[in-house]
Backbone as CSV, one residue per row, in Angstrom:
resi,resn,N_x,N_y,N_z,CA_x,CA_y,CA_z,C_x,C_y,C_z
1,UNK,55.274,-26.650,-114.150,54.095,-27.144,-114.845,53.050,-27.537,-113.802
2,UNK,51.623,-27.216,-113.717,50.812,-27.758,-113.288,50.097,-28.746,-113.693
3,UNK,50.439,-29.607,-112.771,50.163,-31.458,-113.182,48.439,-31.689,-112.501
4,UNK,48.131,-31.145,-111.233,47.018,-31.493,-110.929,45.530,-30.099,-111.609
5,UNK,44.357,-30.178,-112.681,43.577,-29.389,-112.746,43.251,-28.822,-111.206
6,UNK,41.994,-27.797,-111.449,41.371,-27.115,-110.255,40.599,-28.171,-109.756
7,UNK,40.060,-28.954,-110.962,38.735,-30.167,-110.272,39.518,-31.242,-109.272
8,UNK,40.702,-31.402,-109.840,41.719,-32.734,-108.974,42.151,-32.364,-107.818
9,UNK,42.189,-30.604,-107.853,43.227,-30.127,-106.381,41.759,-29.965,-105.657
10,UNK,40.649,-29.264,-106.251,39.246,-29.562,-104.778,39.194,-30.883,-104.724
11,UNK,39.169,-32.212,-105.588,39.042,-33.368,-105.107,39.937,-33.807,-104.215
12,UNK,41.032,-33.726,-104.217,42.258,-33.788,-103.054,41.759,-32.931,-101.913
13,UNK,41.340,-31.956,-101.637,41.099,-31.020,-101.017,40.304,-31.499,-99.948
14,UNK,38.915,-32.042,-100.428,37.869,-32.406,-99.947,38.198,-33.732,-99.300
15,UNK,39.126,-34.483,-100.043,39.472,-36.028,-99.283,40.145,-35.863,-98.143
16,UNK,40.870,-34.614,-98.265,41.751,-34.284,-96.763,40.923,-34.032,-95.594
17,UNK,40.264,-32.749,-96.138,39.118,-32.761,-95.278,38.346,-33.671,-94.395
18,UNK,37.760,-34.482,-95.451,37.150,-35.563,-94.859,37.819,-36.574,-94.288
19,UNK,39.364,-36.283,-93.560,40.105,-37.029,-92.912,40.225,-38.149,-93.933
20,UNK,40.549,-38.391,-95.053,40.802,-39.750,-96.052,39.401,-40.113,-96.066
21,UNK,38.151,-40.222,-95.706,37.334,-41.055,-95.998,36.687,-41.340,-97.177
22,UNK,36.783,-42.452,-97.710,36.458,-42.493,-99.475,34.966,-42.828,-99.453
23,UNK,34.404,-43.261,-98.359,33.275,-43.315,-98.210,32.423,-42.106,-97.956
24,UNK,32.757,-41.021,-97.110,32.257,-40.025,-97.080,32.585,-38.766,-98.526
25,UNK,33.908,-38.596,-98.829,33.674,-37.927,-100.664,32.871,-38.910,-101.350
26,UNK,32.464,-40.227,-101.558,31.516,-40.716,-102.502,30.220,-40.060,-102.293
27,UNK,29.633,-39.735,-100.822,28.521,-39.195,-100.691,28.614,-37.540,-101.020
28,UNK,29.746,-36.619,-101.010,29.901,-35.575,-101.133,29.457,-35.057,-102.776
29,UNK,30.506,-36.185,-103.343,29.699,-36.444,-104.621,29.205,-37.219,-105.616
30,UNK,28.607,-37.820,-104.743,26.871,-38.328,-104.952,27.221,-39.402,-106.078
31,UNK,27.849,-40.242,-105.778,28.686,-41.430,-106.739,28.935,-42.442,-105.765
32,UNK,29.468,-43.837,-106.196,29.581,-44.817,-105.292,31.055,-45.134,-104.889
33,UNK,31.647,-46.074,-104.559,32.764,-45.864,-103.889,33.868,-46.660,-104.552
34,UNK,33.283,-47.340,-105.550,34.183,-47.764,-106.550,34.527,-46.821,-107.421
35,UNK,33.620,-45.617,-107.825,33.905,-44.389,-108.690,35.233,-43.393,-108.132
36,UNK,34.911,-43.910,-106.499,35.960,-42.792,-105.767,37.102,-43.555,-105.913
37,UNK,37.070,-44.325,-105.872,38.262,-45.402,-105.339,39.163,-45.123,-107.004
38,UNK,38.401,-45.438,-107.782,39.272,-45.608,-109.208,39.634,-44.018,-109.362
39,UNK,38.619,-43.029,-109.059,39.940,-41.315,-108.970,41.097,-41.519,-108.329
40,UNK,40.321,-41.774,-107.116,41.872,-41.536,-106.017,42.913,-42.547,-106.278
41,UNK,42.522,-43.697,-106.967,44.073,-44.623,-107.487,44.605,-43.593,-108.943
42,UNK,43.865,-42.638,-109.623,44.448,-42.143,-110.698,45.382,-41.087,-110.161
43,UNK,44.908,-40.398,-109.087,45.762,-39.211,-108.178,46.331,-39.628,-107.633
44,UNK,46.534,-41.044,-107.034,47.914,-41.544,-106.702,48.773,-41.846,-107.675
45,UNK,48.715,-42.933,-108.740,49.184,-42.866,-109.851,49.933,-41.816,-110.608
46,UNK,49.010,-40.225,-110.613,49.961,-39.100,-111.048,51.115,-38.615,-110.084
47,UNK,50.684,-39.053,-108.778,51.807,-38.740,-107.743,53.137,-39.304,-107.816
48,UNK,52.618,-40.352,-107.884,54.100,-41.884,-108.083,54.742,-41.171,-109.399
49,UNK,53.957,-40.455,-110.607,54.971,-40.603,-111.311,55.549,-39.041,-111.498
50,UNK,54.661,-38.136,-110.902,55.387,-36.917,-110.962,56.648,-36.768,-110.184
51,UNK,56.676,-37.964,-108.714,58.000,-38.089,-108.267,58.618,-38.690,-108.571
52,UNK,58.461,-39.712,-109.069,59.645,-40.602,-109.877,61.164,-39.610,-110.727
53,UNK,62.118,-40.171,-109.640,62.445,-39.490,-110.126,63.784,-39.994,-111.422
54,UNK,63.218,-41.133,-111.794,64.136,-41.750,-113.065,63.375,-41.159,-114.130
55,UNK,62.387,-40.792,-114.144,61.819,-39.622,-115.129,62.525,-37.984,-115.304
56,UNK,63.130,-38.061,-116.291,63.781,-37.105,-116.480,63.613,-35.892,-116.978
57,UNK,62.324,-35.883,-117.874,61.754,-34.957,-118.250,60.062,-34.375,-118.198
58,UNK,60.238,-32.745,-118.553,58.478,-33.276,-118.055,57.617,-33.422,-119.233
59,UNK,58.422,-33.717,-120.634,57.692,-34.331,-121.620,57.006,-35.761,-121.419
60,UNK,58.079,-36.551,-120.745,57.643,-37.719,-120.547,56.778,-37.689,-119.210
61,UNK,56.556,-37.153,-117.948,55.797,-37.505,-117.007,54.723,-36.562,-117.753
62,UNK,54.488,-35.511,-119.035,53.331,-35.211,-119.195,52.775,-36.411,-120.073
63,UNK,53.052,-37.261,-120.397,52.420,-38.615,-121.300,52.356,-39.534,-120.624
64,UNK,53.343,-39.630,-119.570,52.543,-40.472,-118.238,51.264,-40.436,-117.616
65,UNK,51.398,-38.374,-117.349,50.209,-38.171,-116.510,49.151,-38.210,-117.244
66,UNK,49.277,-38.021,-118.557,47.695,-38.341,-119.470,47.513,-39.852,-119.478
67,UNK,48.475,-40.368,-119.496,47.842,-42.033,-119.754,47.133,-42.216,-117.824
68,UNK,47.683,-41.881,-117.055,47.271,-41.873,-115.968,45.712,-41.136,-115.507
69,UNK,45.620,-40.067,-116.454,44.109,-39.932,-116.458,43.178,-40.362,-117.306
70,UNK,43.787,-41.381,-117.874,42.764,-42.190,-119.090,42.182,-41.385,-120.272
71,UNK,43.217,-40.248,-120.962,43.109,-39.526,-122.017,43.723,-40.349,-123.065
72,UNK,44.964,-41.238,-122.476,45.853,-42.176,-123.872,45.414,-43.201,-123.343
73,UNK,45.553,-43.851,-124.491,45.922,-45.534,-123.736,47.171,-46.050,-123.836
74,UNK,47.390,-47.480,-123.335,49.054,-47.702,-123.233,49.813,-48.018,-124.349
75,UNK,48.766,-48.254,-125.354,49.780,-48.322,-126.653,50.417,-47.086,-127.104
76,UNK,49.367,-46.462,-127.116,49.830,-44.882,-127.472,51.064,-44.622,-126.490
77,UNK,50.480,-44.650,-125.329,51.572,-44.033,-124.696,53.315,-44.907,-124.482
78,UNK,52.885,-45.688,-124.688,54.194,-46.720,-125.122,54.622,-46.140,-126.333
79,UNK,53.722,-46.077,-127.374,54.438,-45.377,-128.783,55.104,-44.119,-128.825
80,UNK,54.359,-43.405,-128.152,55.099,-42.089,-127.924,56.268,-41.973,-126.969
81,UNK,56.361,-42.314,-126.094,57.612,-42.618,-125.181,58.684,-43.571,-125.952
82,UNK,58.386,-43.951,-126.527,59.477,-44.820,-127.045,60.376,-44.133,-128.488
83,UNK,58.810,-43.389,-129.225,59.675,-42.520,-130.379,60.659,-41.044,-129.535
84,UNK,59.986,-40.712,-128.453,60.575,-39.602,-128.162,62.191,-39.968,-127.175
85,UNK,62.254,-41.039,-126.865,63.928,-42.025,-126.466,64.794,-41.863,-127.773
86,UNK,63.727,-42.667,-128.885,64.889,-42.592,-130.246,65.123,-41.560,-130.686
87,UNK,64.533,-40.436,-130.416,64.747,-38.645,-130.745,65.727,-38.683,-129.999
88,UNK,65.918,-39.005,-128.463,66.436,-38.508,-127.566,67.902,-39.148,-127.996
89,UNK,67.981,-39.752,-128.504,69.567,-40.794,-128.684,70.154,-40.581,-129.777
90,UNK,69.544,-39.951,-130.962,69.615,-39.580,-132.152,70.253,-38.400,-132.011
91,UNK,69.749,-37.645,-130.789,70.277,-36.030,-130.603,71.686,-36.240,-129.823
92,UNK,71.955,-36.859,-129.362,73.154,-36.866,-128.871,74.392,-37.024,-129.096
């Protein structure tokens, strides 16, 4: 499964580049450095949990990684992780 879009892997791309500097991608694109700062904690965030590896499936790190890009929020994503456990225990 591909976890990072094309826009997230040039944004990674470009931060490497720029030797980590979050100050220099803010000027790359033309935003301030709290804007950069809150991406690059979301692309760390998807990192931590695509390796995690007490995550067992990639149903659940794909409802991680959306709550991690601020598509769910945590209720949701608490709700859904939690109905898809009682599926998971039900099936067994």
């Amino acid at each position: 499964m591909d976890w990072f879009d094309d826009d997230e892997l040039g944004f990674i791309k470009r931060f490497v580049l720029l030797s980590g500097s979050l100050k220099a991608l803010a000027e790359v694109y033309g935003v301030t450095y709290p804007t950069i700062r809150l991406r690059m904690d979301r692309v760390i965030q998807k990192l931590q949990i695509i390796e995690d590896q007490r995550i067992d499936t990639d149903f659940e790190r794909l409802v991680q990684t959306k709550f991690a890009d601020g598509k769910i929020d945590a209720e949701t994503c608490k709700a859904i992780l939690a109905a898809y456990c009682k599926e998971k225990e039900t099936q067994k």
